[in-house]
Structures are given as C-alpha cells and as structure tokens.
N, C-alpha and C positions, 0 to 999 in steps of 0.2 A: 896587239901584234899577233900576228897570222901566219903560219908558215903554209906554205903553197907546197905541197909535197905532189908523190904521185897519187894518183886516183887508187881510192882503197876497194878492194872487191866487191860487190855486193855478197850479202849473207848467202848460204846457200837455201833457202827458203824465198820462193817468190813470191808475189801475188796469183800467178798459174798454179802452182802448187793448189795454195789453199780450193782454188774452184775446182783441182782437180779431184782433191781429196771430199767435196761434198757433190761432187758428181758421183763419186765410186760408191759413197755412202746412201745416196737417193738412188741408184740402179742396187745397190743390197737391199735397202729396204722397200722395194716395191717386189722385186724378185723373193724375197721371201714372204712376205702378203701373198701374191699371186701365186706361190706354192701350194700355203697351208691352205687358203682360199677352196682351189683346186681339190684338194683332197678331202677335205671335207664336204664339197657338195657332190662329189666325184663319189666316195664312201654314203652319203645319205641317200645318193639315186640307187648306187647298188647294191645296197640292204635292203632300200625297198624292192629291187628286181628279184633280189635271189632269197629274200625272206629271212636273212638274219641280219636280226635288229641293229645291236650297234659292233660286230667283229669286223665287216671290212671299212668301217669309217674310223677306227681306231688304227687298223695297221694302215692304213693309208697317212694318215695323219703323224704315227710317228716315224711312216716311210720318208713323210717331208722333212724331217728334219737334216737326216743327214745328205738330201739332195738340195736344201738351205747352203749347207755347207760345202758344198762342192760347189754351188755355183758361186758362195763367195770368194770363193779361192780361185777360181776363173775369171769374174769379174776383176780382183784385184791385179789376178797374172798381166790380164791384160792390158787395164789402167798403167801397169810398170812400167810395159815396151812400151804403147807408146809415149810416155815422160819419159822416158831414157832414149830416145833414139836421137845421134848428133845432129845438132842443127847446124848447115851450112853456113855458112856468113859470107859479105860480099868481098872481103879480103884474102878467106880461103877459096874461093874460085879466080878469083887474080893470080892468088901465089902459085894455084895448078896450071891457069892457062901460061905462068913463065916457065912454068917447071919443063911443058910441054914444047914451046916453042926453043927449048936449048939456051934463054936468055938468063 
C-alpha cells in the first residue's frame, strides 16, 4: 500500500549547486597559483634588476597572500549572484501575460 500524496519538494541542494561550488573552488585555486606564481618570478626578475637578493621577492610573495584573499572573496561574491538570481518559469510569464491583459 501506497499513498499517492502531493509531490514533496526537492531538497534545497541540487546537482547545479554541487558544479557550481567546484567551479568556485577550481577558479580559487588557479587564481591563487597564478598569484603566488606571479610574484615570485615577478620578485626574482627584480632582485636581479635592482641588486637585492631576496627583499622584493619576499614582499612580493607575502603581498600575494592577502590579494589570494580578496580575490577569493570576489570569486565567491560573484558565484552567489549568479545562483541566486530568480529563474523565470513558463507558468510565471503566463500568469504576467493575464495579469497584463486585465483577464
């Protein structure tokens, strides 16, 4: 025995979600590589230009960290909006186009 009720919501967790949350995770961790990356060859050209050994490939390096961090907090801002922006469906532009017509 089976009771046929109404349809039960889905969870709030989808299959989008999850790709959305290892996309966010693969643009962090390449944006933080390509920071530290950056400043360290960026610091070991200009030690060798300016003739000290290792002072601006250090400040350079722990300059990356906290632009790591601002950019993960961008990355993520922006992964938010767009998973939170409402998606239309084809029942709410019916129920506007009656709203419209006065029917």
């Amino acid at each position: 025995m089976t009771q046929e009720g109404p349809s039960q919501k889905p969870s709030g967790f989808q299959a989008a979600d999850g790709m959305t949350m290892i996309a966010v995770a693969g643009q962090v961790g390449c944006g933080t590589l390509a920071s530290v990356l950056i400043a360290v060859f960026l610091g070991i050209y200009l030690d060798r230009l300016f003739g000290t050994r290792p002072i601006l490939l250090i400040l350079l390096v722990l300059g990356s960290a906290p632009l790591s961090l601002i950019l993960t907090y961008l990355i993520a801002v922006r992964a938010t909006r767009i998973n939170t922006k409402p998606k239309t469906t084809t029942n709410d532009i019916e129920e506007t186009r009656g709203d419209i017509k006065g029917e």
